[in-house]
N, C-alpha and C positions, 0 to 999 in steps of 0.2 A: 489894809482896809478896803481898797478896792476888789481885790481879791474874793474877800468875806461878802461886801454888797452883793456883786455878781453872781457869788452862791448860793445864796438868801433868793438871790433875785429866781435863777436857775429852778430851786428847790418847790419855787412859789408855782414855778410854770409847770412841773411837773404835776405836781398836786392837784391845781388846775385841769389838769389833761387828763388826768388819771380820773379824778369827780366825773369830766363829762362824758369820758367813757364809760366810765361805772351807768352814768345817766341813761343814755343811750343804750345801751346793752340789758341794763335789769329793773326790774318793777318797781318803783320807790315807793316811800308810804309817805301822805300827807300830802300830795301832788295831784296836780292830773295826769290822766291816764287815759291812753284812747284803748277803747274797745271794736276790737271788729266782730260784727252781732253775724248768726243766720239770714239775715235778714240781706249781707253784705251794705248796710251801714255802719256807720262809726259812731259809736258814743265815749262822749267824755266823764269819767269818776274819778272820784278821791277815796282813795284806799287807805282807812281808815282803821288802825291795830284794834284789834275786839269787837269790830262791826261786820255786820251784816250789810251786803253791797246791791241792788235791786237794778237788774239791768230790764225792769219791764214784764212782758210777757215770754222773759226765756228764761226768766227766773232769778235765785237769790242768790250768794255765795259769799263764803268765810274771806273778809281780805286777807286775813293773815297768808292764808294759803296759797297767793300768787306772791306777795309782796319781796321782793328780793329777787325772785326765780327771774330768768331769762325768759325775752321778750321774743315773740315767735310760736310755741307752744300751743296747739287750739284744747280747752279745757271743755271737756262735758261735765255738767251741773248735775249731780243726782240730786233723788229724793229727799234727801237727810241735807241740802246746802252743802256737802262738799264737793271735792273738785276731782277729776281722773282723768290724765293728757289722751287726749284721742289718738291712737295711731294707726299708722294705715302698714296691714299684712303685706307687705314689697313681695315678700316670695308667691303671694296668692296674685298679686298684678300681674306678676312678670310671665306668670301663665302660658303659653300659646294656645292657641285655639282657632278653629276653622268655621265657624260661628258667623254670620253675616246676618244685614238686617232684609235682605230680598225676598222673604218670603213671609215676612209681618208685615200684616195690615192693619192700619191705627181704626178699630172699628169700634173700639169702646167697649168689647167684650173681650179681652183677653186680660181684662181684672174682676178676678169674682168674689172679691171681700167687695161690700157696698158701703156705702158711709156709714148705715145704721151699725155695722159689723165693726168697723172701728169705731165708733161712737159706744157701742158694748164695752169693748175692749178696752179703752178708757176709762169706762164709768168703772170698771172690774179691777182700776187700780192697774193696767198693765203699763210697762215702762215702755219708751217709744221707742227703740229698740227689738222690742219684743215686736209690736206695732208692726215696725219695717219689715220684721223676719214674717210674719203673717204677710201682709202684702204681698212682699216676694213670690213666698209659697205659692199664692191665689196668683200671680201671676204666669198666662201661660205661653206666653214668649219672650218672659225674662230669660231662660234658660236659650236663647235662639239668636240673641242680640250679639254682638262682638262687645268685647272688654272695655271700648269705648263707649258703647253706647249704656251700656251694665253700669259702669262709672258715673255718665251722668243722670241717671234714674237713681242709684243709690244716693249721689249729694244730693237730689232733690228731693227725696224722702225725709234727709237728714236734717235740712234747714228746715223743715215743717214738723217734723214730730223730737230731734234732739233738740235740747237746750242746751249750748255753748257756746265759746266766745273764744277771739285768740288778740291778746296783748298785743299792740304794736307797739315800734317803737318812736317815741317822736321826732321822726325826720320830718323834714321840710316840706318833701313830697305826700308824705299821710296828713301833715300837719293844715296844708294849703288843702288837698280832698276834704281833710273837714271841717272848714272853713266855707270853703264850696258848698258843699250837703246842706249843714245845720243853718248857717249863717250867710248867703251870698249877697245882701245887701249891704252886709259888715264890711266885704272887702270888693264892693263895687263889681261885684260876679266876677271879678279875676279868678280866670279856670287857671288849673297849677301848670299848664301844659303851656298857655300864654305867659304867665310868670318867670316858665323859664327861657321861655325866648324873648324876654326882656332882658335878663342877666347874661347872655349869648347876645343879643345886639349890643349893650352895652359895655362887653368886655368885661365883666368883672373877675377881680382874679383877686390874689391874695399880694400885698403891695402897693396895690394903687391907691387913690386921695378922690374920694365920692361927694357927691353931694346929692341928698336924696330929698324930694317932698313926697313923703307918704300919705295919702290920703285912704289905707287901708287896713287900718287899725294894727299899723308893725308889720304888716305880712312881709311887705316888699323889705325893710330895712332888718328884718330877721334872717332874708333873704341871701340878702347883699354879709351880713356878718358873716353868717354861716361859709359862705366863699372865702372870707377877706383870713380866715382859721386866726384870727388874732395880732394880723402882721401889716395893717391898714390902715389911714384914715378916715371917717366917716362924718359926717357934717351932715345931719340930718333935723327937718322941719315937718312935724306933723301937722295935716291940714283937718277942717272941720267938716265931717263926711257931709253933711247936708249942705255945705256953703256954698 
């Protein structure tokens, strides 16, 4: 009989472990979900089977078609609400080139699409993509820049004229960032970077016997679990944020 408890018990822990893996690794549905926007904030959705999902002004998209996939992925939104993984050409990066910025000068003319020109382009129905590739063109010391600096002109194109988003997943550290962002009066402005050198002076490890008084709506005591992997005890007292 002992034998059979211990396997049961065993069985339980696996399954257990194997859930929160699943958790952490893939998109679930009927949950939240953090989103990381162009914007480089975070929003939170529930993904929702046969809904339409609204992350704002970067637009709409099918849940079904993240829900399960792996978490990581950055997704461009087309015109029609579905979804297409953004990928970046590795063989087009790794390029060499003898390209330097020392001989452009930021004078404000060396873009010759004007707003009204993208504003056209827009109104004519063009995709932002198209958009950027017009820019580029009109641009006359894009072609002059080094690969780093090409790099960050095209992400900043990107976050302004694509719509897409990339899953994270919810670790502690994206969880505390948006916590931070949306909410910093929920957990008394605790930046996650302070957070975790509370659980570093503290020692927490997996093993030890805690006693917590949270006053930040779970953060810290999600915190302290998250360490403890299941093999701890914890003795925890939520306080009343405004008291």
């Amino acid at each position: 009989m002992p034998d059979a408890k211990r396997a049961r018990t065993e069985d339980v822990s696996v399954l257990d472990n194997a859930h929160l893996r699943h958790r952490v690794m893939f998109v679930p549905a009927n949950q939240p979900v953090l989103l990381r926007l162009p914007s480089g904030m975070t929003k939170q959705v529930v993904l929702e089977s046969g809904k339409l999902v609204s992350i704002g002004k970067f637009g709409s998209f099918h849940a079904d078609e993240v829900v399960g996939k792996p978490f990581g992925p950055t997704y461009e939104i087309k015109s029609d609400g579905h979804l297409e993984i953004m990928q970046q050409d590795v063989a087009e990066a790794l390029v060499e080139t003898e390209a330097t910025n020392e001989n452009i000068f930021d004078d404000g003319e060396s873009q010759t699409l004007s707003y009204e020109d993208i504003k056209a382009l827009k109104d004519a129905g063009a995709s932002g993509r198209e958009i950027i590739q017009k820019q580029l063109e009109g641009n006359k010391s894009y072609e002059l820049r080094t690969a780093y600096s090409q790099d960050k002109i095209m992400k900043r194109k990107e976050s302004k004229h694509l719509k897409f988003f990339t899953p994270i997943p919810p670790s502690l550290n994206n969880v505390a960032w948006y916590n931070f962002e949306r909410h910093p009066d929920k957990i008394r402005y605790l930046r996650p970077d302070s957070l975790s050198q509370m659980l570093s002076f503290a020692n927490v490890q997996s093993g030890g016997k805690y006693v917590i008084v949270d006053g930040v709506g779970g953060l810290l005591t999600g915190a302290v679990l998250e360490r403890m992997a299941g093999k701890s005890t914890v003795l925890t007292q939520e306080v009343d944020l405004y008291t």
